[in-house]
N, C-alpha and C positions, 0 to 999 in steps of 0.2 A: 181870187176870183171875184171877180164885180157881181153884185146884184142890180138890178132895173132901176134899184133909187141911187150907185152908184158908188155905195159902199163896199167893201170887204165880205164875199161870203161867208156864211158859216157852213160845217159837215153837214147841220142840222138843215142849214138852207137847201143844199144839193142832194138831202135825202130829198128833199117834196120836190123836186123837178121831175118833168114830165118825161118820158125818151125826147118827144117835139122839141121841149125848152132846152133839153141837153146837148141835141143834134144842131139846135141853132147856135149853141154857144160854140158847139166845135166851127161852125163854119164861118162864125164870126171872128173866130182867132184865127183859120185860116186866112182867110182875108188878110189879117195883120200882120202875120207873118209875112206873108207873099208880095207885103206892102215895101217899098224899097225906103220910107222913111221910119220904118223900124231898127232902133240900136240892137246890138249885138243882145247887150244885156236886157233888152224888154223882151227878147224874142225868144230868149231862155226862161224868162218867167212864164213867159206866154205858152209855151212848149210845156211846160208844168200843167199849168194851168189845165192844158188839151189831153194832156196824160191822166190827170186827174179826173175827168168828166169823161173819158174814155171806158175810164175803170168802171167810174159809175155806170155807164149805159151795158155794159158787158154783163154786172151787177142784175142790172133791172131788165135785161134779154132773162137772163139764167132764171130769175125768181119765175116769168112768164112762163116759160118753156117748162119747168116742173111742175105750174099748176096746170098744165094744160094734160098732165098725165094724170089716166084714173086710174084707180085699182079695181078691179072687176072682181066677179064674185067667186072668180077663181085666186085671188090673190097677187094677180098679174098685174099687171100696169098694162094699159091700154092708153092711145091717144083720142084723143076726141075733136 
């Protein structure tokens, strides 16, 4: 995965992305994909690449959504 200065992501890098930076990157690789002067073989990396930023956004949905649950003074979870 590229970063903005055009290097090699790290896990470390795609932990600190935002959903917005993560959602742009998907639609960035769409585009490339969808590009007719994409090789077979950049388009399986690229396909990686979308997989893997996928995960992450799934990731950082799920973490949201559990803190959005409370526990109330019954011991119940409640939304807020």
């Amino acid at each position: 995965m590229m970063n903005e200065e055009g290097g090699v992501m790290q896990e470390t890098d795609q932990e600190e992305l935002t959903l917005e930076q993560a959602f742009g990157g998907l639609d960035a690789i769409v585009e490339k994909l969808e590009s007719r002067e994409i090789s077979l073989e950049d388009s399986f990396t690229e396909y990686k690449k979308g997989m893997e930023l996928l995960k992450l956004c799934n990731e950082k949905i799920d973490r949201v959504e559990k803190k959005m649950l409370q526990i109330n003074e019954n011991g119940e979870y409640s939304e807020f």
